[in-house]
C-alpha positions as CSV (number, residue, x, y, z in Angstrom):
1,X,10.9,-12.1,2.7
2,X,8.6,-14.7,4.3
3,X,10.2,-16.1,7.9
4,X,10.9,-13.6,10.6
5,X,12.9,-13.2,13.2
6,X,11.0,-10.9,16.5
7,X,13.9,-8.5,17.7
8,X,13.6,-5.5,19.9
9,X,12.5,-2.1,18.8
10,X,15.8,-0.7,16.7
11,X,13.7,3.5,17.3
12,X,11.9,4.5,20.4
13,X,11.2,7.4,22.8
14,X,14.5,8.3,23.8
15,X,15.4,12.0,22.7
16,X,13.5,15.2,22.7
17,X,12.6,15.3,19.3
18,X,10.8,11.8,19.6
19,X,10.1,11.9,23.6
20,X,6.2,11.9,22.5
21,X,6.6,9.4,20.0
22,X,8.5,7.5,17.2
23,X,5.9,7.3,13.7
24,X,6.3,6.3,10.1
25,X,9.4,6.7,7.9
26,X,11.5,4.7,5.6
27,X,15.0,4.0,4.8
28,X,17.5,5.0,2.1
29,X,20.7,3.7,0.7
30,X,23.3,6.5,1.0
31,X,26.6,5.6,-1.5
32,X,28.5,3.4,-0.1
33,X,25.8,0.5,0.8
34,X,24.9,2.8,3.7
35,X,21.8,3.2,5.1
36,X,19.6,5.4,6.9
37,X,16.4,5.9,8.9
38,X,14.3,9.0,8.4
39,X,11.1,8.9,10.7
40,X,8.7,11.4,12.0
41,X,9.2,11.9,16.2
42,X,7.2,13.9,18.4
43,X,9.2,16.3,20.3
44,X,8.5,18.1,23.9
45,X,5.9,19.8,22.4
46,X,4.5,16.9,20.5
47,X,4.7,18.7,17.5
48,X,5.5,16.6,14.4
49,X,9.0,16.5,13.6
50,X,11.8,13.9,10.9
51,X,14.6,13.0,12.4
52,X,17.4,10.5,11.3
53,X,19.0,7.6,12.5
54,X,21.8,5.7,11.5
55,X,23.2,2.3,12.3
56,X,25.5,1.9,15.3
57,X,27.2,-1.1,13.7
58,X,27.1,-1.7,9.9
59,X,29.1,-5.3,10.3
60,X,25.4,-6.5,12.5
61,X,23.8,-8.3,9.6
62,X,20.3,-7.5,11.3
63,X,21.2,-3.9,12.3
64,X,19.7,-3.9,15.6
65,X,21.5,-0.6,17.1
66,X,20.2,2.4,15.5
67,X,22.2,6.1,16.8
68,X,19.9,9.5,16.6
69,X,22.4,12.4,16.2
70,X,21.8,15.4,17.9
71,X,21.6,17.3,14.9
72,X,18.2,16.0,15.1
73,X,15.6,17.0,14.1
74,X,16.5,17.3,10.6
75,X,13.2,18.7,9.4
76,X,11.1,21.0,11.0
77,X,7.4,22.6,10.2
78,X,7.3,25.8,9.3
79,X,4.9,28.5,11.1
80,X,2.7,28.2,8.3
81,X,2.1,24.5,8.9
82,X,-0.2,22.4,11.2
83,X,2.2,20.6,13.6
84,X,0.3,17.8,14.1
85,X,-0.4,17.2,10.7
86,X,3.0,16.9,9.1
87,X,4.5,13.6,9.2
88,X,6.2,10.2,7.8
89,X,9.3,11.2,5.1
90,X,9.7,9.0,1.9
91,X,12.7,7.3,0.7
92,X,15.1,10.1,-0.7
93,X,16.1,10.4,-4.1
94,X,18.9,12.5,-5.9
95,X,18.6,14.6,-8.7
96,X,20.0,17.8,-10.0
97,X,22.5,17.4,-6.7
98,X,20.4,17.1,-4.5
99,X,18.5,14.5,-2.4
100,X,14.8,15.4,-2.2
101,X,12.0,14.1,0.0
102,X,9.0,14.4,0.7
103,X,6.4,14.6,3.5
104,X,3.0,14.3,4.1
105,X,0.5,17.2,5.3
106,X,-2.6,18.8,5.0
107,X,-3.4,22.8,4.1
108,X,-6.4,24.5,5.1
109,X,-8.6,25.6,8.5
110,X,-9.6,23.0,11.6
111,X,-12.9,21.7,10.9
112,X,-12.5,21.3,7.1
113,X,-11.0,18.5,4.5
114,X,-8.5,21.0,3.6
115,X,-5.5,20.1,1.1
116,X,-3.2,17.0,0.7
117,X,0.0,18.1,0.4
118,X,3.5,16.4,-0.5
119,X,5.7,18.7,1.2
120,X,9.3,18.6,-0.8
121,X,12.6,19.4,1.0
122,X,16.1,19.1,-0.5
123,X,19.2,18.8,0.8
124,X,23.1,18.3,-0.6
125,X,24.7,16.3,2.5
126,X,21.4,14.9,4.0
127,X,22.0,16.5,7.5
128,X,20.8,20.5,6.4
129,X,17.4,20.4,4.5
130,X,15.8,23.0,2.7
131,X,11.8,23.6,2.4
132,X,11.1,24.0,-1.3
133,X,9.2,26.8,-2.6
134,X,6.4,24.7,-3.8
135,X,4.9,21.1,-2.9
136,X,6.1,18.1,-5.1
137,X,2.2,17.7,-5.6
138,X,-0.9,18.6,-3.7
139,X,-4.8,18.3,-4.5
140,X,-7.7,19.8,-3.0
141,X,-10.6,18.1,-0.7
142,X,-8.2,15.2,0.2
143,X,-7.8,15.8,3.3
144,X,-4.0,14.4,5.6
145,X,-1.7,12.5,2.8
146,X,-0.2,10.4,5.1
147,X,2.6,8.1,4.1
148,X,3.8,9.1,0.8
149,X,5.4,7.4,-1.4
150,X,7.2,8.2,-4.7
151,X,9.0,6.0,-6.8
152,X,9.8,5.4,-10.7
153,X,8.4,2.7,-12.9
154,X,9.7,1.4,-16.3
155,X,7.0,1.6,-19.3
156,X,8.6,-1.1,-20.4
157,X,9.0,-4.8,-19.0
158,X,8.0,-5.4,-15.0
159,X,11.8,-5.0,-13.6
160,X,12.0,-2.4,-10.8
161,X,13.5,0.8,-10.5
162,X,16.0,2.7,-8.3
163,X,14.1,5.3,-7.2
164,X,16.4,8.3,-8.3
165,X,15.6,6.8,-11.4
166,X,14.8,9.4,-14.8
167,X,14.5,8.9,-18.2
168,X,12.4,9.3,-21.3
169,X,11.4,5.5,-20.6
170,X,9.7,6.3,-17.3
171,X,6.8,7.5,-15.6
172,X,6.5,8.3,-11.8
173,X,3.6,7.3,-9.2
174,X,2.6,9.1,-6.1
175,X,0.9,6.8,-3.5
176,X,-1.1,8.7,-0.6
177,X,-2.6,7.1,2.3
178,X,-5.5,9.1,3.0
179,X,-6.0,9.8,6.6
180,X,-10.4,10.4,5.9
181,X,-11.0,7.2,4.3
182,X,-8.1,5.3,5.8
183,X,-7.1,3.6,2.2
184,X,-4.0,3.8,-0.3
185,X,-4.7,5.8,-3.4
186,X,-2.1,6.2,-6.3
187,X,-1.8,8.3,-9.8
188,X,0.8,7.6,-12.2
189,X,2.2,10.8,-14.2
190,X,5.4,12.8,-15.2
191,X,8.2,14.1,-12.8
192,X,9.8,17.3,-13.9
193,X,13.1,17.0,-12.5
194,X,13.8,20.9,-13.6
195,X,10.9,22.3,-12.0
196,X,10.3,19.7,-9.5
197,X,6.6,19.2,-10.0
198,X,4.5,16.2,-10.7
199,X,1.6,15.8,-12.9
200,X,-0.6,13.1,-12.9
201,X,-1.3,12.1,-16.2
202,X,-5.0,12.2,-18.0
203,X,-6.2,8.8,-17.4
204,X,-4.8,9.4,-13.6
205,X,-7.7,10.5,-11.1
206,X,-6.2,12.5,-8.9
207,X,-8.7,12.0,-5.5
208,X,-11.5,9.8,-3.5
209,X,-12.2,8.0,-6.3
210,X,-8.4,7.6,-8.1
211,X,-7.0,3.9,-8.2
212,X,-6.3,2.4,-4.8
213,X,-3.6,-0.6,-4.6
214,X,-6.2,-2.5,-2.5
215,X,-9.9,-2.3,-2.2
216,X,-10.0,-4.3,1.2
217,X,-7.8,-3.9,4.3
218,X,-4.8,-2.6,3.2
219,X,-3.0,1.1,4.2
220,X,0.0,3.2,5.1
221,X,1.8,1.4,2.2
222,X,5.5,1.3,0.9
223,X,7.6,0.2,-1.7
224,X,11.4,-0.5,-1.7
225,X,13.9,-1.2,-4.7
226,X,15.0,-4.6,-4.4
227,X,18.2,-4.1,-6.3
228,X,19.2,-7.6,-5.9
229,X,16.4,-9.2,-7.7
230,X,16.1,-6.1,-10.0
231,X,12.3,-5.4,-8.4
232,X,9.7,-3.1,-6.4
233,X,8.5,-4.6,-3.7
234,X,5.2,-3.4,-2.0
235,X,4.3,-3.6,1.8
236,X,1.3,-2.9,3.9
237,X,-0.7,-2.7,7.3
238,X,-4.1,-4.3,7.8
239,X,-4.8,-3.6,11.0
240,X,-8.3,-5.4,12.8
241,X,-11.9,-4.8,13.9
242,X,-11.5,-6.2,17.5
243,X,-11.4,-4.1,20.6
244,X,-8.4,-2.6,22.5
245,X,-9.4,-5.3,25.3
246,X,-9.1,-8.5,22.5
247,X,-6.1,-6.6,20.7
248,X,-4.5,-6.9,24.5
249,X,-5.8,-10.4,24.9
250,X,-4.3,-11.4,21.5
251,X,-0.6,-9.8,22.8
252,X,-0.9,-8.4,19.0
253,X,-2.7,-5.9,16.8
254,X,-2.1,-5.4,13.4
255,X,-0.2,-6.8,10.6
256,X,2.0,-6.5,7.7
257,X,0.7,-8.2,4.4
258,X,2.4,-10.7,2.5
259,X,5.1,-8.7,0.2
260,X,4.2,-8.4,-3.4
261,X,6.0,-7.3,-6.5
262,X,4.7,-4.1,-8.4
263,X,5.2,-3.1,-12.0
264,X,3.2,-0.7,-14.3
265,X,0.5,-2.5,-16.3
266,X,1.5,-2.8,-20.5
267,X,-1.0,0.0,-20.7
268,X,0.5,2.2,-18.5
269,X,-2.9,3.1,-17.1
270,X,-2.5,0.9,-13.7
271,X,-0.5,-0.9,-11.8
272,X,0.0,-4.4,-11.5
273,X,1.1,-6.7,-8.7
274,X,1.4,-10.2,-7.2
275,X,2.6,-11.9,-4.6
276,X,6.8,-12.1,-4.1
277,X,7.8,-15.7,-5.5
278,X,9.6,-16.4,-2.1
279,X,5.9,-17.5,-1.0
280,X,6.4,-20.6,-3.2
281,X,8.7,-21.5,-0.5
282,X,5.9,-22.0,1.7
283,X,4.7,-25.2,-0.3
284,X,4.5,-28.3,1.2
285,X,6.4,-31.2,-1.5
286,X,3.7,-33.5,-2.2
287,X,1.3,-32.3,-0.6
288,X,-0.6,-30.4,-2.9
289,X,-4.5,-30.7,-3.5
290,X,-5.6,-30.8,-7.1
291,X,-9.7,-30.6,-8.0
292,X,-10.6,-30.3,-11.6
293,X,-12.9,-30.0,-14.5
294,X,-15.8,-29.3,-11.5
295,X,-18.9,-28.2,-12.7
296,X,-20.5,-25.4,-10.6
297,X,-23.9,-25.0,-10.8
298,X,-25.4,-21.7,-9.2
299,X,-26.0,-21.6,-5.6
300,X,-23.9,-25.2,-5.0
301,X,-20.8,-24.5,-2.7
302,X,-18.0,-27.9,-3.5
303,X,-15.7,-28.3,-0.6
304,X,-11.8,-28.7,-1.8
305,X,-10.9,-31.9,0.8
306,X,-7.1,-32.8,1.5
307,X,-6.2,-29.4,3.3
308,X,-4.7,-29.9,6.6
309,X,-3.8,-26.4,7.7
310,X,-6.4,-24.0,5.7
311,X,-5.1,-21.0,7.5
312,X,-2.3,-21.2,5.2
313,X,-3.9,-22.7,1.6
314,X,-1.9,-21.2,-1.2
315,X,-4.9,-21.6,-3.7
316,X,-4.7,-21.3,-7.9
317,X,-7.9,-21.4,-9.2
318,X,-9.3,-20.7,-13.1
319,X,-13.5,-20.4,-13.7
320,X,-14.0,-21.0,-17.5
321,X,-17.4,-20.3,-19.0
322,X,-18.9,-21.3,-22.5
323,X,-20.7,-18.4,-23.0
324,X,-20.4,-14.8,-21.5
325,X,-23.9,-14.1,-22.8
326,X,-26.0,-14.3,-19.4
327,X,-23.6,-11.1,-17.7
328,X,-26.0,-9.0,-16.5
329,X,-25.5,-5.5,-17.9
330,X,-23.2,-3.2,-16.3
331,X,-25.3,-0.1,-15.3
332,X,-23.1,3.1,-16.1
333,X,-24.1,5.2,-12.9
334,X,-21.9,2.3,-11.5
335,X,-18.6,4.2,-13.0
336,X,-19.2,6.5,-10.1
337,X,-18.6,4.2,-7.5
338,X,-15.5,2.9,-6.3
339,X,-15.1,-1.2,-6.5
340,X,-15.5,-1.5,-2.7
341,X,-18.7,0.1,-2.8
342,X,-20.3,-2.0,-6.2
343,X,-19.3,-4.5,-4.1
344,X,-21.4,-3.8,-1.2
345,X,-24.1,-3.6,-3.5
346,X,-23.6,-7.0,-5.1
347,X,-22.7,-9.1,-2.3
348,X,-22.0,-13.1,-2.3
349,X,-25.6,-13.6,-1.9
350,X,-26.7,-11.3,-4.7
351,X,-27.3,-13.7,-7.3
352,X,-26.3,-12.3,-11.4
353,X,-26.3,-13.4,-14.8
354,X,-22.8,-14.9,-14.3
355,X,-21.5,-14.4,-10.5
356,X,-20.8,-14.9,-8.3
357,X,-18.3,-17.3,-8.3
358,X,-15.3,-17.8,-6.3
359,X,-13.9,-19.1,-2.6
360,X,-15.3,-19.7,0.8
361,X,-12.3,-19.3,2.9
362,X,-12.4,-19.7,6.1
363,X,-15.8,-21.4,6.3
364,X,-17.6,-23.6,9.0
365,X,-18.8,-26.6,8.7
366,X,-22.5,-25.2,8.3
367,X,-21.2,-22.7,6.0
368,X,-22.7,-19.8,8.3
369,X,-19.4,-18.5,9.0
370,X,-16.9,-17.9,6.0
371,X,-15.0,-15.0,4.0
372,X,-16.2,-15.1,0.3
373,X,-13.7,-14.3,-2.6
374,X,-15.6,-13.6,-5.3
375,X,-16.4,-12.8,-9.0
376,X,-18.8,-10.6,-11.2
377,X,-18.8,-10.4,-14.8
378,X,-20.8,-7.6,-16.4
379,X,-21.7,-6.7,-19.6
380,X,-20.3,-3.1,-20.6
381,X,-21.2,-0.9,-23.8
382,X,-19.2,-1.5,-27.5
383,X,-19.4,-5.6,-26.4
384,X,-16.4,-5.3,-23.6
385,X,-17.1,-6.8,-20.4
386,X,-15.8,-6.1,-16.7
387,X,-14.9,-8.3,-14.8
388,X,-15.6,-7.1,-10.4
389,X,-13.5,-8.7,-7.8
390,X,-14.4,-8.8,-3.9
391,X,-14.4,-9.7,-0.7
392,X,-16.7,-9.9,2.5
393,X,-15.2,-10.2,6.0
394,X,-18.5,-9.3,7.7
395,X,-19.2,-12.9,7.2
396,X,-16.6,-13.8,9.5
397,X,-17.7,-13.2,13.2
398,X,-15.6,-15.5,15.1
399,X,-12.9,-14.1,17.3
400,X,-9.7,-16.2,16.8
């Protein structure tokens, strides 16, 4: 989960239904520890298509040959459907005998936000698929739901689940990577396995201003059942600011996040996550940096010394406070904003009643150039406090 090997591209341009273009997709586990590609191609006409792949040679460990069959394309748009906006299949699931996906798209007229839509298609032998009658889920003013991802999660403990799945001790989420705002939003809700329908539940909110995984960098997201290890594992793209000329002069652009676990939170409101314990393995033996009972006083910045390759710093950290009584009171037209954009407002430099605190990552020596990590605490109403977490890579201006 942490070192990589570079191999060549297992799906590119090669057939008619992906001459234009190989997208997003994922893989299932068909019975028989046999796995498959679904991924969205762009044909002659470079209209949006899912095709599947399978693996030339099941006895490669790394499965570097993939074969297309030329049953391709498995999955078609209908004429009521925008071809260009119809793409990147989830993992399949079975229920009722069938296997059912879904696939991202959009409903309404060019030149509006139109409806996100998780188109649902079934099939019994995963080569013929059906177009259900109605969408798995779909809200209005969204705009493209691009990479979808649905997936069941336990109410009870943080162990993962195999994503067919069901049961009275489960709820479901449906992530969707919004193509207008370019991050990952997700609800958590009921799947009705009769009908086929998903309802977020009350506490869910069900558009721009629903849960997100990430408020930084972070989008076209997936999760995979790590049936090993008995987990769900969560992976995702942050792509860069820099130009197509630096991208080129890199020989790189964009990257994939570290991995992270993902269970439902005790209060089955949110989702919970950290970071997949084969970092650990990362640590250097004996050479960790230890700094404690420091006393920060406000604007003072205290350099951690002993770190010889700060790209790389795993860092544990815990602020303590003897009072909470100096938050500064948490203003309740803030409720309307998204984290990202409080933020914003309350930048590093925006001194409060108790933030912010945090790191200086990536800081020159003058301290003119760094990416903050910080903390606000607030005061809310009834006595509760809330606690706002950012970051600021605006600080940063340094190409590498």
């Amino acid at each position: 989960m942490i070192n990589w090997e570079a191999l060549e591209p297992a799906i590119y341009p090669s057939k008619p239904f992906d001459i234009q273009g190989c997208w997003s997709g994922s893989a299932t586990i068909l019975p028989g520890n046999k796995p498959v590609i679904l991924y969205t191609g762009l044909d002659t006409q470079k209209r949006q298509v899912q095709n599947i792949a399978l693996p030339a040679n099941l006895s490669d460990p790394y499965l570097r040959v993939w074969d297309k069959p030329d049953y391709n394309p498995i999955v078609e748009p209908s004429p009521d459907m925008n071809v260009t906006l119809f793409r990147d299949p989830t993992t399949a699931w079975w229920t009722n005998g069938h296997w059912k996906i879904l696939v991202g798209g959009r409903r309404g007229p060019p030149g509006h936000r139109g409806r996100g839509m998780a188109w649902m298609y079934r099939s019994r032998d995963f080569k013929k698929w059906t177009k259900a009658k109605h969408p798995l889920h779909s809200a209005p003013h969204d705009g493209m739901w691009e990479c979808p991802d649905f997936y069941p999660v336990t109410i009870k403990g943080q162990s993962g689940l195999d994503t067919s799945k069901v049961g009275q001790d489960v709820k479901h989420v449906l992530k969707v990577s919004l193509d207008e705002t370019r991050f990952d939003y997700y609800t958590i809700g009921t799947y009705d396995t009769d009908a086929d329908k998903y309802t977020p539940q009350s506490s869910s909110i069900d558009d721009w201003n629903g849960l997100r995984y990430d408020y930084g960098n972070f989008y076209a997201s997936k999760t995979f059942f790590d049936s090993k290890t008995k987990r769900r594992i969560l992976w995702g793209w942050a792509n860069e600011s820099s130009t197509t000329n630096d991208d080129i002069r890199k020989g790189w652009a964009g990257i994939q996040t570290i991995p992270r676990t993902i269970w439902l939170d005790s209060n089955g409101k949110q989702l919970l996550q950290w970071p997949v314990k084969e970092v650990e393995k990362l640590r250097m033996i004996n050479k960790e940096v230890h700094l404690s009972n420091q006393v920060l006083k406000s604007a003072q910045h205290v350099e951690i010394k002993g770190i010889t390759t700060p790209a790389q710093a795993d860092v544990e950290v815990t602020f303590s406070f003897a009072s909470l009584e100096k938050a500064e009171p948490f203003d309740p037209r803030w409720a309307e904003f998204d984290a990202q954009h409080l933020c914003g407002l309350k930048g590093s430099t925006v001194q409060g009643g108790l933030g912010p605190f945090g790191l200086l990552t990536l800081a020159s020596k003058d301290i003119e150039e760094y990416t903050p990590v910080f903390f606000r605490v607030f005061k809310a109403e009834h006595n509760k406090h809330v606690v706002l977490m950012c970051s600021d890579a605006s600080r940063l201006v340094t190409l590498p």
